[in-house]
C-alpha positions in Angstrom: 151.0 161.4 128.0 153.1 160.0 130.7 151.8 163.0 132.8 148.2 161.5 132.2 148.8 158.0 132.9 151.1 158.7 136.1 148.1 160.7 137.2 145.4 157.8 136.3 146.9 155.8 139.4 146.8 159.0 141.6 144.0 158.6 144.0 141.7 161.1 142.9 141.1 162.7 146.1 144.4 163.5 146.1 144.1 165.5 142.8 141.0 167.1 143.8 142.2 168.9 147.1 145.4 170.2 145.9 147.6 168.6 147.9 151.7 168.4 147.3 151.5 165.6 143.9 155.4 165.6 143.7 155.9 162.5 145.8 152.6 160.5 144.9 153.8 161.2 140.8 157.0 160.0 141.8 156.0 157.1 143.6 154.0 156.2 140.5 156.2 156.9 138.1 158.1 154.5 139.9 156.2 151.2 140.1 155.2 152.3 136.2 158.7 151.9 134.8 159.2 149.1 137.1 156.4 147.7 135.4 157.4 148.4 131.7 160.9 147.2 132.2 159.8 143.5 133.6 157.3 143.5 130.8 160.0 144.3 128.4 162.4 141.8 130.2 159.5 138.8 129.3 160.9 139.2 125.3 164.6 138.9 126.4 163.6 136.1 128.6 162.0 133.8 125.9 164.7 135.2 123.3 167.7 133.7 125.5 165.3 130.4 126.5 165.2 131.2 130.4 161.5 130.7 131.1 162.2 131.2 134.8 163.0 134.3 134.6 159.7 135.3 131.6 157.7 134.3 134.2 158.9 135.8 137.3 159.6 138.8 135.1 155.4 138.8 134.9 154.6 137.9 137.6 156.6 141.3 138.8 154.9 143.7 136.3 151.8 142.5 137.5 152.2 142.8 141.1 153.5 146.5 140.3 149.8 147.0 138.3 148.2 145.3 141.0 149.8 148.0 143.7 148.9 150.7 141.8 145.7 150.0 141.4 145.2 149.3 145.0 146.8 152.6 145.8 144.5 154.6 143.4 141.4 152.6 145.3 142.6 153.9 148.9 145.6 151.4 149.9 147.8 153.6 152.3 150.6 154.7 150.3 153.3 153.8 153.4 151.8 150.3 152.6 152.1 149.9 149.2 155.3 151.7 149.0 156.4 149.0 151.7 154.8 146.2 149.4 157.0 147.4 146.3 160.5 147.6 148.0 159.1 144.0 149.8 158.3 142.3 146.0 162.2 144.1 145.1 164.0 142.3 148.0 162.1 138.7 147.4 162.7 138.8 143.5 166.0 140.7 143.1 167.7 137.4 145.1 165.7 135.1 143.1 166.3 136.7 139.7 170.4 136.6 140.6 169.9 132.7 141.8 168.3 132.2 138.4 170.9 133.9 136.0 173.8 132.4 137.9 174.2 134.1 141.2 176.4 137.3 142.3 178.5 136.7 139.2 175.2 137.3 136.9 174.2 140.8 136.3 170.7 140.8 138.1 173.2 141.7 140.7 173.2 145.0 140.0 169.8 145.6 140.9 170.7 145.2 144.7 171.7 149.0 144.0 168.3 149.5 142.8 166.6 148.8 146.0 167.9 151.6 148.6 167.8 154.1 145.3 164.4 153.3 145.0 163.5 153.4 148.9 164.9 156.9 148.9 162.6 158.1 146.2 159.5 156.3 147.3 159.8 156.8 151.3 163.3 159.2 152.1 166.4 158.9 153.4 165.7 157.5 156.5 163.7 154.6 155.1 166.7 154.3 152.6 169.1 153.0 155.5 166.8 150.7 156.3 166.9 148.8 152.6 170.4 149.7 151.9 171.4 147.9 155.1 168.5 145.0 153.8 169.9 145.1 150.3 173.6 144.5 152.1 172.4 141.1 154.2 170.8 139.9 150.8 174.1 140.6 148.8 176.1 138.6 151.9 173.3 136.2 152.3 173.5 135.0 148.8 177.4 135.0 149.1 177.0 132.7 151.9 174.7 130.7 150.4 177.0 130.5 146.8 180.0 129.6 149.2 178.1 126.6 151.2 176.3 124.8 147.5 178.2 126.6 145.0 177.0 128.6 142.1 173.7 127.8 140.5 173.8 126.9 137.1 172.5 129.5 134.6 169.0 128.4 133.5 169.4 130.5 130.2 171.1 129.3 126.9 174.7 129.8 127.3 175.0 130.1 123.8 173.3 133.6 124.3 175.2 134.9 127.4 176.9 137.8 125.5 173.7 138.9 124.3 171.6 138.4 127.8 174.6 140.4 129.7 175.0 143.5 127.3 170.9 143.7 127.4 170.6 142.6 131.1 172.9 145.5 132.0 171.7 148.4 129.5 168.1 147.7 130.7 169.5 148.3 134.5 171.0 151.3 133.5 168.2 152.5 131.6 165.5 151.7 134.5 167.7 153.7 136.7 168.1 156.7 134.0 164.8 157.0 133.4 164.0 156.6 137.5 166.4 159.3 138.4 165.1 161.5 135.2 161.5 161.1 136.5 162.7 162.4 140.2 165.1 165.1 138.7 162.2 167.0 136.4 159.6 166.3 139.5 162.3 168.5 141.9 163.1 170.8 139.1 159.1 171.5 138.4 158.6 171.3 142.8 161.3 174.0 143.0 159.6 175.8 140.0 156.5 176.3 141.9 158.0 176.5 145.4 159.7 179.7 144.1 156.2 181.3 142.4 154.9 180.1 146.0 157.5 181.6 147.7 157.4 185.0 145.5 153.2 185.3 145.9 153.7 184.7 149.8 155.9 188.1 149.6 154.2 190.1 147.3 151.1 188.8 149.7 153.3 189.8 153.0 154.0 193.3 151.3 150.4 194.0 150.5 149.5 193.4 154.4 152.2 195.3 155.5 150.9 198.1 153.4 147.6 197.4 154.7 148.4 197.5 158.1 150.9 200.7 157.3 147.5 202.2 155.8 145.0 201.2 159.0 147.4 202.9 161.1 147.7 205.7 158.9 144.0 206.2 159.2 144.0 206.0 163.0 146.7 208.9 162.8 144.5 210.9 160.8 141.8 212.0 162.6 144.7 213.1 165.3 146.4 215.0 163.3 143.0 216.6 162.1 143.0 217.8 165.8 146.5 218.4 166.5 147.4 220.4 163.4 144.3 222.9 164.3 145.5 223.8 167.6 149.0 225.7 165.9 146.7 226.1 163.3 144.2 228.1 165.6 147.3 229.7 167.2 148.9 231.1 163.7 145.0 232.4 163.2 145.2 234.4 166.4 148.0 236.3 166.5 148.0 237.0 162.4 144.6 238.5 163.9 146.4 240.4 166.6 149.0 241.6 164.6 146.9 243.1 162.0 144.9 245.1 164.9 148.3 245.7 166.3 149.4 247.4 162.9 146.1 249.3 162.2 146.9 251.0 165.8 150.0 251.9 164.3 148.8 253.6 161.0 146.7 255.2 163.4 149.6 256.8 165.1 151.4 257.7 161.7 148.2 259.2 160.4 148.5 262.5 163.9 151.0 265.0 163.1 154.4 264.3 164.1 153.9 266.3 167.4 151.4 264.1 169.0 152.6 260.8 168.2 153.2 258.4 170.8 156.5 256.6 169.8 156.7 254.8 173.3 153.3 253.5 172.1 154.4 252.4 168.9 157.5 250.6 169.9 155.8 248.9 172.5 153.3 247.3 169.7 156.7 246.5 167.8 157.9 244.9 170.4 154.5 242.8 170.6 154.4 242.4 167.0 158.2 240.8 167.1 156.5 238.5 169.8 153.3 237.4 167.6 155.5 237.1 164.6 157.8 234.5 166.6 155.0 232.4 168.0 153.8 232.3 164.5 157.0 231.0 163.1 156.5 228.7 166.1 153.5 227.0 165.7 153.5 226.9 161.7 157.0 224.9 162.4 154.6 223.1 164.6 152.4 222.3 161.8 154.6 221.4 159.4 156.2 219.1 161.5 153.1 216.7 162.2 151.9 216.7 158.6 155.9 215.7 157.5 155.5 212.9 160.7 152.5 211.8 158.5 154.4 211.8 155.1 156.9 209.7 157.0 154.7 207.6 158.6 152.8 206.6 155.3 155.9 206.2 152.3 158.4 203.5 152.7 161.5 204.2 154.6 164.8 205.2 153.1 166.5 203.1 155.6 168.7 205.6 156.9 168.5 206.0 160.8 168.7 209.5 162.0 169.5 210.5 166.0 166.3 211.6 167.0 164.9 212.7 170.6 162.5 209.8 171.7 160.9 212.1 174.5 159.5 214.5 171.4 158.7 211.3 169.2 156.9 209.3 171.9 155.0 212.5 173.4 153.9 213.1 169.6 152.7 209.8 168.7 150.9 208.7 171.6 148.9 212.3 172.0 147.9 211.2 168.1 147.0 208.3 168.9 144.8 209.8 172.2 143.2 212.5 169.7 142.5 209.9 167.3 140.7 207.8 169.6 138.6 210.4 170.5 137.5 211.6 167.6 135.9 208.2 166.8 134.3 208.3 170.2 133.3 212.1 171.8 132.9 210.3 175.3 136.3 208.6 175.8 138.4 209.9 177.9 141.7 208.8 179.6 144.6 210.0 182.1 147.3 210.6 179.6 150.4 210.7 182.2 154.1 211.3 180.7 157.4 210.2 182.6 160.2 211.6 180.2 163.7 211.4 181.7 165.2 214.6 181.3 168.2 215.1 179.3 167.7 211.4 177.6 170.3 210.8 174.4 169.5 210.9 171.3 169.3 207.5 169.6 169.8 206.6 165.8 166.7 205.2 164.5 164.3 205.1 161.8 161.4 207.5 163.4 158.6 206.8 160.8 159.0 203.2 162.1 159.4 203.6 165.7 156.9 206.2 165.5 154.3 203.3 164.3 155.3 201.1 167.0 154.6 203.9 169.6 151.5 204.2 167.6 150.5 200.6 167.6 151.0 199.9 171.7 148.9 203.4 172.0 146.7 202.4 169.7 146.2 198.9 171.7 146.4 200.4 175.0 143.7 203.2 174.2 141.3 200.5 173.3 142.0 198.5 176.1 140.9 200.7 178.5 138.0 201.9 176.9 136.5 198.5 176.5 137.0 198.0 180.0 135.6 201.5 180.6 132.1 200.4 178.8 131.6 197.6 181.6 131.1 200.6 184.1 133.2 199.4 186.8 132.6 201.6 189.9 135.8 203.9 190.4 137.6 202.8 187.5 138.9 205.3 185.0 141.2 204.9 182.2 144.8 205.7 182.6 147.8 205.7 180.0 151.3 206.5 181.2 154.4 206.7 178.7 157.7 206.5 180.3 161.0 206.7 179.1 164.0 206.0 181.1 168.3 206.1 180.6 169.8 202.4 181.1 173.4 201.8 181.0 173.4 200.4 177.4 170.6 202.7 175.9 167.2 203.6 176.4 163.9 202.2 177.7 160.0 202.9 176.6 157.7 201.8 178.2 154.0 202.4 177.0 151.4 201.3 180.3 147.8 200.8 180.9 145.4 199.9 183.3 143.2 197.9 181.1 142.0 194.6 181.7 145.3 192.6 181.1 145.9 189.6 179.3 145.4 186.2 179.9 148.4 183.3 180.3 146.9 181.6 177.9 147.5 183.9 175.0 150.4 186.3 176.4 152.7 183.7 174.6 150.7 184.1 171.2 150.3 188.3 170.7 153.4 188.6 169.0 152.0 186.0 166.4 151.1 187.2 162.7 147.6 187.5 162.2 146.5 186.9 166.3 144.4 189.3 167.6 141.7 189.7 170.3 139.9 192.4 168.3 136.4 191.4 167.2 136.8 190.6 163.0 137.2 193.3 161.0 138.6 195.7 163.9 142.2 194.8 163.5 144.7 193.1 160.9 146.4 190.8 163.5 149.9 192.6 162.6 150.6 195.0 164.4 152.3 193.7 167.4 154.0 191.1 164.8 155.4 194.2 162.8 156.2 196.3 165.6 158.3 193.1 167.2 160.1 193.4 163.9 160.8 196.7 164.0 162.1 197.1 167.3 164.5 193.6 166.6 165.6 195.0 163.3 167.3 198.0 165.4 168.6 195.8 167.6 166.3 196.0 170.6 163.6 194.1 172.7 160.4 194.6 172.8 158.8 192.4 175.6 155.2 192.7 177.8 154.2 192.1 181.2 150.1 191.9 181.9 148.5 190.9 184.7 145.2 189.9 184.0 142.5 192.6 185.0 145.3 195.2 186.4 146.8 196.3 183.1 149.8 195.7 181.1 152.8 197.2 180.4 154.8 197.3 176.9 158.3 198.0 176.8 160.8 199.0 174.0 164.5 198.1 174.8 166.8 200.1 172.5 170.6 199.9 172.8 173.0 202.9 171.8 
């Protein structure tokens, strides 16, 4: 019910587009029990004889109503939360004048006014009436101290009465105030929390999705790296089974005309096939467990791996890949491994997709700047990696069109990308900035626009 009514005063364009309600309930909530309790002060009033008070009492209540309507027909709400605490500091002085100055217990509801600024306008604003409230409190010291203390315009008769009421409905105002702001946190916190737990279930979907767009990018070059030690296993099982129907043939002549140099020569070569078999199905299994990696969450567990074999893998996926979307790309694919580089302990499914990711970017860089058919230009990619004195360095570099000032500051963003819609998620520079700062490293670019740009991974030991 009180829910309803609070609302009523709301301005309903407010309540239509969903904004934040927490302080606007508050703030009516507010001026609402203000209103009830001068209503229910007007009773007291007539009961103890001190028509003063009945009627500034009403006029009060009403100036509250009066403000709320105003605010639910478009006053500014900084204005009429300024007008309340403004009608506070003119009547508390008066009301504490009327029942017999500082000594009376209107007094008390100076501490209303900076409680009451804090809920309706913040802390800040509260210093402001809590320093007011202070000069109003000395003021009418002053003022007792100069003419004395007013005379009570109620019936004496009735003070014990008028004191015990006048205090337990101060108390109860600022019970029922606080109890107002109290359930509106507890209910904001309430739904800040559900907010908070959507925005990562939300964040965890994307992720995914971004994990998955990648994923399909890998696929169709791993489609073509898997079938070249795929072809290769094909081969020489081929070979070796001509290899050992020459042999049968040799068992088959009589022990006398058998050539056994013959036959451990083919041995020798079937050793050799057999080996490069081993080799290149190793080969094959290692891509498709790369894949499995790259696609399930990570364990977490960093491993020392050899960045020259990750980085060479990844970005020859992501070259493949690229071509088999588009037959007529090609690119200069140029790699600067240091030799002998250490092994670093990392996650490899993750570094692996931020390899990924800058290939990925820097492939379709320089293939949109191939379409404009630029006289002597042809797309180049180089992967470096180099031994610093406190780790590693990766650098992924291409000879794209660059990127401007204007948005170098930005690429790092969630969500920013220069992709037409629909061609990218906006994440994967975000995630792959992650990645490299939750091992501890940099990732940082330089670009000059319509030269080419240049991504690098700093990873420490």
């Amino acid at each position: 019910m009180f829910k309803k009514i609070t609302e009523f005063f709301i301005p309903p364009q407010k309540l239509q587009s969903g904004d934040e309600l927490r302080s606007e309930r508050i703030f009516v909530a507010v001026l609402l029990i203000s209103a009830v309790s001068n209503f229910l002060g007007i009773n007291l009033a007539i009961e103890i004889k001190a028509e003063l008070n009945g009627y500034l009492l009403l006029v009060n209540g009403v100036i509250n109503l009066l403000i709320l309507l105003a605010y639910r027909y478009g006053l500014k709400k900084s204005i009429a939360t300024t007008l309340v605490l403004s009608q506070f500091a003119i009547s508390f002085p008066i009301q504490a004048w009327l029942q017999g100055g500082l000594s009376s217990p209107a007094a008390a509801a100076f501490f209303l006014l900076p409680a009451v600024a804090m809920l309706i306008q913040g802390k800040r604003a509260a210093t402001f009436w809590m320093i007011l409230s202070a000069f109003l409190s000395l003021g009418l010291f002053w003022f007792e101290s100069q003419f004395g203390t007013p005379v009570p315009t109620f019936d004496p008769a009735k003070s014990n009465l008028f004191y015990f009421s006048s205090i337990l409905g101060t108390n109860l105002t600022i019970f029922i105030i606080l109890l107002v702001y109290e359930t509106g946190k507890s209910k904001a916190l309430a739904n800040i929390q559900n907010k908070n737990e959507a925005l990562i279930n939300t964040q965890s979907q994307l992720i995914q999705a971004e994990k998955m767009a990648s994923l399909g990018e890998l696929t169709a070059g791993i489609a073509h790296e898997i079938q070249n030690p795929l072809n290769f296993v094909n081969n020489f099982s081929e070979i070796s089974n001509e290899l050992i129907e020459e042999i049968e043939e040799e068992q088959e002549k009589p022990a006398a005309e058998r050539d056994y140099e013959l036959i451990f020569e083919i041995i020798a070569d079937l050793k050799q096939n057999l080996q490069k078999i081993n080799k290149h199905g190793h080969r094959a299994g290692s891509i498709v467990k790369n894949m499995l990696e790259h696609s399930r969450i990570s364990t977490g567990e960093k491993v020392l791996t050899d960045i020259n074999v990750l980085a060479d893998e990844y970005v020859k996926l992501s070259y493949h890949g690229l071509r088999a979307k588009d037959k007529s790309f090609n690119a200069d694919l140029k790699l600067n491994l240091a030799p002998n580089l250490p092994k670093v302990k990392i996650l490899p499914s993750e570094i692996g997709r931020v390899l990924l990711n800058l290939a990925n970017n820097a492939f379709y860089a320089v293939s949109e700047k191939a379409k404009g058919n630029l006289e002597g230009y042809k797309p180049q990619l180089t992967l470096s990696t180099l031994k610093t004195k406190n780790g590693i360095e990766i650098s992924v570099s291409d000879n794209g069109p660059g990127i401007s000032e204007s948005i170098k500051d930005k690429i790092f963003q969630p969500f920013f990308t220069t992709k037409p819609s629909g061609s990218g998620t906006g994440l994967g520079l975000s995630l792959s900035y992650d990645i490299i700062k939750a091992h501890g490293g940099i990732l940082e670019v330089e670009s000059e626009e319509g030269k080419g740009t240049i991504f690098t991974i700093k990873l420490t030991n």
